[in-house]
N, C-alpha and C positions, 0 to 999 in steps of 0.2 A: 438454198433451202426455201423450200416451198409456205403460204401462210398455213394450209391445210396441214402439209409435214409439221410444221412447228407445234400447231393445235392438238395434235396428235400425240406426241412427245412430248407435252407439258400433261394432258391429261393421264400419261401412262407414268409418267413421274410423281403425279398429283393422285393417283389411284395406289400407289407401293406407297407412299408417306404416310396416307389417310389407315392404311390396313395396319403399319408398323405400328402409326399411334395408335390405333385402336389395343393391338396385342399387348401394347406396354402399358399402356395407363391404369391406374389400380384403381380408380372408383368407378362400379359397377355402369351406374347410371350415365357415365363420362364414356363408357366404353358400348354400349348399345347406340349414345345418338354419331360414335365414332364408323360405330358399324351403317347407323342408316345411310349415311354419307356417304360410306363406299360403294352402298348398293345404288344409291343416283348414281355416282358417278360412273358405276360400269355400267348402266341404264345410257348412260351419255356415250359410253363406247359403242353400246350395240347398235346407237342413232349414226353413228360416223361410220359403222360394218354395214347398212343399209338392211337392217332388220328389227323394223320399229315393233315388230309383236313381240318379239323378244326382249324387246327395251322396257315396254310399256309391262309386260308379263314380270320381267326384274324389277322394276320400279314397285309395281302392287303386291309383291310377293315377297320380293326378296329381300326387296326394303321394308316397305311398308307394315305388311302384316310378318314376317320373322320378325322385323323390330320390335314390332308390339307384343309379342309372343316372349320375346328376349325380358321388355321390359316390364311383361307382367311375374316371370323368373325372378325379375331382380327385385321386385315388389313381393313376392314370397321369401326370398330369402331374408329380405329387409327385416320383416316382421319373425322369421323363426329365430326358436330362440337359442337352438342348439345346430351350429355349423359346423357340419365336418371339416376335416385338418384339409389344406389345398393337397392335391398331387406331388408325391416324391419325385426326386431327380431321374429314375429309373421309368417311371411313367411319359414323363415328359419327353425324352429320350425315344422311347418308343413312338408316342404318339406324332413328335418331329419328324420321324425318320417314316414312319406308315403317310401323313400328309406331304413328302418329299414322293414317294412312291409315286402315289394319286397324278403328283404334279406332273410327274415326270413322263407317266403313262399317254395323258391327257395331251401333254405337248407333242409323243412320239405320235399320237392316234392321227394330230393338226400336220406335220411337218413331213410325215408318210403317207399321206392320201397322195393318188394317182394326180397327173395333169392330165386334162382337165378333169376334175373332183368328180364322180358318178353322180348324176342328180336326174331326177323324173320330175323336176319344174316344168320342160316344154308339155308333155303330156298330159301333167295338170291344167296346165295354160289352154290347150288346146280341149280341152273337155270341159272348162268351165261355162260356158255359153250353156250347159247343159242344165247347171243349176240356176243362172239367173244371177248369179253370185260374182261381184266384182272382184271378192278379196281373196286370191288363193288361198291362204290361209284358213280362213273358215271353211272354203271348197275341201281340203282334205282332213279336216276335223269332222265335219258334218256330213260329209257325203263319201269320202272315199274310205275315211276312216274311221265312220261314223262307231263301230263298236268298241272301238280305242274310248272313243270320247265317252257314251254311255258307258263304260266302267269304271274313267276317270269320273262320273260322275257316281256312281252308287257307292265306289270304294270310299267316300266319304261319311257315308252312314258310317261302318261297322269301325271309321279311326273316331266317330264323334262319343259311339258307343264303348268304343273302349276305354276313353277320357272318361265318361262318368262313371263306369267300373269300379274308379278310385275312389268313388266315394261310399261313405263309410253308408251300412244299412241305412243307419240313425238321418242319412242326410236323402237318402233318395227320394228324388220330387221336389226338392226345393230349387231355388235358383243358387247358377254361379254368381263367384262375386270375385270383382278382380282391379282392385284397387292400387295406385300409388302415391301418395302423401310427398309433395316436394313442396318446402318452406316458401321457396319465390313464387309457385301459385303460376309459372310458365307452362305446364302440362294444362291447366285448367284454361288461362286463355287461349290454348292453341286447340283445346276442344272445344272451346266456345264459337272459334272463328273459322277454322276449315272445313267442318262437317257440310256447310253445304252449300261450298264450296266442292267436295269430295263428291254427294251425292247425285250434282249435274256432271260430274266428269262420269262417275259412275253411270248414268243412265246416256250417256254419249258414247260410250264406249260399246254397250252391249246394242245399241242401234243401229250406231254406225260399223258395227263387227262386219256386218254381210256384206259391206263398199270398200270399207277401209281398216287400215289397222286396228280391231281391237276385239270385243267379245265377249260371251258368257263370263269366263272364267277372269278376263281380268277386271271387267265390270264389277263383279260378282265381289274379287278381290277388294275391290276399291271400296265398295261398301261394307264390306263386312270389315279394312280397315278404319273407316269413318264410326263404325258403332264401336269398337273395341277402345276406341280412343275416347268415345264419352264415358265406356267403362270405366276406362283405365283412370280417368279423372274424379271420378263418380259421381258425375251430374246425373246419371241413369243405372237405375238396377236392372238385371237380364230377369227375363220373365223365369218364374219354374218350369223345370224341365218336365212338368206335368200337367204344362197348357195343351190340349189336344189342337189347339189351330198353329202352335211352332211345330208340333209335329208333323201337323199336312206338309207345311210348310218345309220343312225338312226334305219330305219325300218324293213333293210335287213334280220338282225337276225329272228326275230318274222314273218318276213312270208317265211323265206325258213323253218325254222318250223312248221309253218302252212301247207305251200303247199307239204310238206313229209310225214304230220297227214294227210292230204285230201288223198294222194296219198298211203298210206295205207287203206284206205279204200275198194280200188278196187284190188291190192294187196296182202293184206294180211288179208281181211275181218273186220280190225276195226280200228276206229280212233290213230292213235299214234301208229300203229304196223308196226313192219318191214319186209318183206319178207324173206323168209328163207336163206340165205348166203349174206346177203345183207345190215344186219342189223349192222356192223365195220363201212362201207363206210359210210350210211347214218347218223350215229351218227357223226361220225369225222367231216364231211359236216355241220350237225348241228353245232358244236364245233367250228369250224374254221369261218363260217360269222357270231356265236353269239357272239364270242371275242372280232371280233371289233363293232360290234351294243355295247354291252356291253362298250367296253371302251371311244366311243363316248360319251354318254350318259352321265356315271358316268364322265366325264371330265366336259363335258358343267354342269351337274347339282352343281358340287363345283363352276365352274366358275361363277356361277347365269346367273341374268337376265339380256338381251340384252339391248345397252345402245349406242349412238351418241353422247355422253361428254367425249373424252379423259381423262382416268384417272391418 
């Protein structure tokens, strides 16, 4: 046995422990920092599959900000005063047997692909000189599949506005507030000391996107889990959602996106196309005001919905 085989096999052993104790532990707060752990740790698998966007993309999302999302849940429930009864046997039953499905499907999709797998990597490879762009990756987010990514970026508006939907008439226009209270005051040092820490990795990632692993979105991620974590301490309150400059902000990504698709038209003959030596600058441009639209967003949407009750 190989050192790399052994590392592999202690990590897929160390990934099934970390998820069982998560499912089994019964305090909330014990079982969200069980979850973030798992998501490193498949972040560390995807580093060993040689797909570090994907790693880095499970690390700011999957861990990071779901954790935060999780642990702002568990910070609402903390405080309500009326908890509904847990799930029946018959529930649980169900939802075991629908997540076996999922699993099952997922595995048949991995283990029935063709040899060698269908992939249009050389193609990409082979046209990327075109944009200037070292990191495929970004090459098929921004240029090939550039109207994927502009929707993954506006679809965010109408999930931010359906968060504050929740809130009652009485509160519209105030800010959220998204607190959790823990006696040892561990949540508050780790806000104190990672932030920025968080936001040089953050502005690394959406620079170095166009060269190498990384990008808007998980740039974007990383910061907007660095503000939710000052939330979540509450060293800092979220502005009301009736500042007009978090609004630009909100929007800015999605239409300087926009207005570079429109301006490719006349250009370079088609919607989302770049002009010929021109095509680095305007992707970077993209990259740079979708990071923060991006990390606004994902911030206020863990924070939820706007609210006038001190929490």
């Amino acid at each position: 046995m190989t050192l790399a085989l052994a590392v592999d096999i202690g990590l897929t052993l160390l990934v099934l422990a970390v998820a069982c104790w998560t499912l089994a532990v019964r305090d909330t707060f014990t079982s969200v920092i069980g979850f973030v752990a798992y998501g490193l740790l498949l972040a560390l698998i995807w580093v060993r599959l040689a797909a570090p966007d994907v790693a880095l993309t499970e690390a700011a999302m999957g861990s990071g900000l779901t954790g935060l999302l999780l642990l702002g849940a568990a910070a609402r429930l903390q405080n309500a005063k009326n908890i509904s009864a847990p799930p029946g046997l018959a529930l649980r039953w169900v939802a075991g047997v629908l997540c076996a499905l999922v699993s099952a499907g997922l595995a048949a999709m991995v283990l029935l692909l063709p040899d060698p797998a269908p992939t249009l990597a050389p193609a990409v490879v082979a046209h990327l000189p075109a944009t200037g762009l070292g990191n495929p990756v970004t090459g098929v987010l921004l240029a090939y599949r550039a109207i994927d990514t502009l929707l993954e970026a506006v679809v965010l508006l109408p999930a931010l506005l359906g968060v504050w939907s929740l809130a009652a008439d009485r509160d519209w226009g105030g800010a959220p507030r998204l607190r959790y209270h823990r006696p040892d005051g561990a949540l508050t040092l780790l806000a104190q000391v990672l932030p920025p820490f968080g936001i040089i990795v953050g502005i690394y990632l959406c620079w170095n996107g166009a060269d190498q692993p990384g990008g808007a979105f998980q740039g974007g991620a990383v910061l907007a889990a660095m503000w939710a974590l000052i939330l979540t301490a509450g060293l800092a309150e979220a502005p009301p959602v009736s500042r007009r400059w978090l609004r630009w902000l909100l929007v800015a990504g999605s239409a300087v996106f926009l207005v570079i698709g429109l301006a490719g038209i006349g250009f370079a003959d088609a919607f989302l196309a770049y002009p010929a030596g021109y095509a680095k600058p305007l992707i970077l441009t993209i990259e740079l005001v979708l990071t923060l639209s991006i990390a606004v967003a994902l911030g206020l949407l863990i924070a939820g919905p706007p609210t006038r009750t001190p929490s």
